[in-house]
C-alpha positions in Angstrom: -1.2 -23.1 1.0 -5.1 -23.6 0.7 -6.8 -25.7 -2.0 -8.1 -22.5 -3.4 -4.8 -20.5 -3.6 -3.3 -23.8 -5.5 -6.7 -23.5 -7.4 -5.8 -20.0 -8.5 -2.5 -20.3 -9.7 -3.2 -23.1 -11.8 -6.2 -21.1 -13.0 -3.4 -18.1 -13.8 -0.9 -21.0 -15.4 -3.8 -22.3 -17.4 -4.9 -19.0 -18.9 -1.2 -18.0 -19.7 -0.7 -21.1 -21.5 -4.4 -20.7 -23.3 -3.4 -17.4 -24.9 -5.3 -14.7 -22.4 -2.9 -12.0 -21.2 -1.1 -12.4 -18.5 -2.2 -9.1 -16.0 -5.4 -9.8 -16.4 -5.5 -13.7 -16.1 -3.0 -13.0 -12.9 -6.4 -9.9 -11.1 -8.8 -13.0 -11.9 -6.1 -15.2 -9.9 -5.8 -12.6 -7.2 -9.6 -12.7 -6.7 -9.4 -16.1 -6.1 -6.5 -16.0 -3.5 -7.8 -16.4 0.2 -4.9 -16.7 2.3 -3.9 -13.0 4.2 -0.6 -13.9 4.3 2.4 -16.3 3.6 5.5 -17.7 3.8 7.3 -18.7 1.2 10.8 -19.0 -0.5 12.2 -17.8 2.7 10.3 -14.7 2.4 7.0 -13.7 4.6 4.3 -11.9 1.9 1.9 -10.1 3.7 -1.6 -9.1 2.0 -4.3 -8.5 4.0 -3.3 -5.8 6.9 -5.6 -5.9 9.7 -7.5 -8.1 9.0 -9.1 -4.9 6.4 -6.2 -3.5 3.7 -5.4 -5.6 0.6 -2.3 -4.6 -0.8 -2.5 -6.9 -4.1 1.0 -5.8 -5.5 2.0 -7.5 -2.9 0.4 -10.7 -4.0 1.4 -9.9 -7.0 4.2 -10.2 -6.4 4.2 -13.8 -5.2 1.7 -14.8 -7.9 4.6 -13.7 -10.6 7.2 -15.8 -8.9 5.3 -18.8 -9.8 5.4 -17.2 -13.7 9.3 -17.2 -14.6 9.4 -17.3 -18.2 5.8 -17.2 -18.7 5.6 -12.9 -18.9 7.7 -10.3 -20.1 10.2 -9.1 -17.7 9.8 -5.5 -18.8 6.3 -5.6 -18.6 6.6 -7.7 -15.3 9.7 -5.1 -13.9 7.6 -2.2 -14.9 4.2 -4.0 -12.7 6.4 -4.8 -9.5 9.0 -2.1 -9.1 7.3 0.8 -11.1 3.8 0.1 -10.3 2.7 0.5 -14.1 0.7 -2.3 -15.7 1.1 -3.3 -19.3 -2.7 -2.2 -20.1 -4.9 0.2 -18.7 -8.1 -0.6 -17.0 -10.8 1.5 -15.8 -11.6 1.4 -12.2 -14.8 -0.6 -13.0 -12.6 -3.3 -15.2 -9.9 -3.2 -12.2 -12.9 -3.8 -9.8 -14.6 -6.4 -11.8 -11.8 -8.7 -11.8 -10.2 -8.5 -8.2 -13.6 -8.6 -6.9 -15.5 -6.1 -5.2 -14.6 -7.3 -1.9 -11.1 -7.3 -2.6 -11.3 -4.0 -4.4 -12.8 -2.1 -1.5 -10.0 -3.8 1.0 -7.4 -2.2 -1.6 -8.9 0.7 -1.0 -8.5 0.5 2.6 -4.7 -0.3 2.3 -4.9 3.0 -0.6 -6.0 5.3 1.7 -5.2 3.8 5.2 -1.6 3.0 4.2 -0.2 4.9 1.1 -1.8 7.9 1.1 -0.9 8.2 5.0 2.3 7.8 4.1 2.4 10.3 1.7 0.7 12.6 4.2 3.6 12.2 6.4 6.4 12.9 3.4 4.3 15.9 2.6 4.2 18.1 6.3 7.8 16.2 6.8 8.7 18.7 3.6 6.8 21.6 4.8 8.7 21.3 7.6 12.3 21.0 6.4 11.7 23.6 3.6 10.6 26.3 6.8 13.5 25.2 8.5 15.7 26.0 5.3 14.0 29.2 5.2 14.9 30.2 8.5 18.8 29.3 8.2 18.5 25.7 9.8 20.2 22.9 7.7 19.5 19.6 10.1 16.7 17.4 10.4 16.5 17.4 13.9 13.4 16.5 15.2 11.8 16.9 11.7 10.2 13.7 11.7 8.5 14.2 15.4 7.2 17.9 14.5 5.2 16.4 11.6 3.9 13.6 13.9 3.1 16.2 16.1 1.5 18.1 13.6 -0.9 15.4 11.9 -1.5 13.3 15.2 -0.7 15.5 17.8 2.0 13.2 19.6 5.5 12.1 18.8 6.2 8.8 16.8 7.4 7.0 19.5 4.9 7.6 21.8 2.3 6.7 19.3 4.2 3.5 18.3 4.4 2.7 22.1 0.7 3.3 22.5 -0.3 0.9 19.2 2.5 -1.9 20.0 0.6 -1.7 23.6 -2.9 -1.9 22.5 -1.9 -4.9 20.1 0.2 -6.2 22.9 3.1 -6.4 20.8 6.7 -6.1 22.3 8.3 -2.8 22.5 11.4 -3.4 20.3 13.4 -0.9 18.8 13.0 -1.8 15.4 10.1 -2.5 13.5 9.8 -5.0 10.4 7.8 -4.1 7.1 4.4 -6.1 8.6 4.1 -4.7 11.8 4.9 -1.0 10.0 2.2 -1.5 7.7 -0.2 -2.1 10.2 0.6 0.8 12.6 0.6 2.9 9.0 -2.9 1.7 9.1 -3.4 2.5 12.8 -2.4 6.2 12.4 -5.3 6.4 9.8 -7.7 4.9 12.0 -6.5 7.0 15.0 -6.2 10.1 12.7 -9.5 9.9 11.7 -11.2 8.9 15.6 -9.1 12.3 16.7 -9.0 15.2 14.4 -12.1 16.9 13.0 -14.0 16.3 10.1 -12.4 19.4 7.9 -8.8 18.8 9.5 -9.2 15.4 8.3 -10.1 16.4 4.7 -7.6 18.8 4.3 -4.9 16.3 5.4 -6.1 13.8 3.0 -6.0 15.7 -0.1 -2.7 17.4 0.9 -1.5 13.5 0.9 -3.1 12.8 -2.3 -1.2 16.1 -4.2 1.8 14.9 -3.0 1.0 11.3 -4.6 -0.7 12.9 -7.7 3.3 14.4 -7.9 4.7 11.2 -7.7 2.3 9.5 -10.7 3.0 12.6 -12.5 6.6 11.5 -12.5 6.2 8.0 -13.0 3.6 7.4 -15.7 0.9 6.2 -13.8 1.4 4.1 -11.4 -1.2 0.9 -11.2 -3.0 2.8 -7.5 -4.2 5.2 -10.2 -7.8 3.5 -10.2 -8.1 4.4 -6.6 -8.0 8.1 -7.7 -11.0 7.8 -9.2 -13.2 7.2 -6.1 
């Protein structure tokens, strides 16, 4: 661990104990984090993907495990697994105390990892509910029709093609890191490939299907993104 990642815990620590509350004194300790990633407590936290996406829940995460008994574990469950914060914060107030730097890499990992995702769960159900329509109960080949569809190749050959450009090896699984940052790939190769109004069009289908999902659940803490 760096001097400054030490730094900003105790900085987090020190506010707790001086009163300040807790989600905000633990943004101001993610803006001073610096490391990308970590291991610790036999776990690997991974932050930075890419060198370009911040995905601070992440370090949130980590950050909290370094608070037991200092926060309420409601309010701390409700942050980790639910992705709503105790308070809300405007997208300037969310910016100002992450940093902008940081705040524009979330915004990489928002739209280069989530909302792919959610691009991919939303023609994955366009796909099963015209299969339904048609009499056709199995998800055979569901998953490769709505690769074909978005990126215009099958998920194996596209993982092939990243894991060879990275010079990864070509294993038949794939961990939670190395899935992030092909996530992240397919937005990057999405964008160099399909046209300007395809692209568009993908995007905010990806965002409906999120809006859905914060519908459901509250408001999850991504919401600021929204707001670009």
């Amino acid at each position: 661990m760096s001097h400054r990642d030490t730094r900003a815990i105790q900085v987090l620590k020190n506010g707790i104990a001086e009163g300040r509350n807790w989600y905000l004194a633990l943004l101001e300790a993610v803006r001073l984090w610096t490391s990308p990633g970590e291991d610790y407590a036999g776990r690997h936290y991974q932050y930075l993907v890419d060198n370009e996406a911040f995905d601070w829940l992440v370090l949130t995460q980590r950050l909290c495990e370094e608070l037991d008994g200092l926060i309420p574990e409601k309010e701390r469950t409700n942050l980790l697994f639910y992705g709503i914060p105790p308070m809300e914060l405007s997208k300037d107030q969310f910016r100002n105390l992450i940093g902008a730097s940081k705040y524009r890499a979330h915004l990489n990992y928002f739209y280069g990892i989530l909302v792919e995702r959610f691009l991919l769960l939303s023609v994955t159900e366009e796909i099963r509910k015209k299969k339904r329509v048609l009499g056709v109960n199995n998800d055979n080949g569901v998953v490769d029709e709505a690769y074909q569809r978005i990126y215009g190749a099958t998920q194996s050959a596209l993982l092939k093609q990243f894991r060879k450009e990275r010079h990864y090896a070509q294993l038949r699984s794939i961990g939670m890191s190395e899935l992030n940052e092909f996530t992240y790939w397919l937005f990057k190769y999405r964008i160099k490939t399909r046209d300007k109004s395809r692209v568009a069009s993908d995007t905010r289908k990806a965002l409906t299907k999120l809006q859905e999902l914060l519908n459901l659940k509250a408001g999850p803490a991504y919401v600021s993104a929204l707001e670009d």
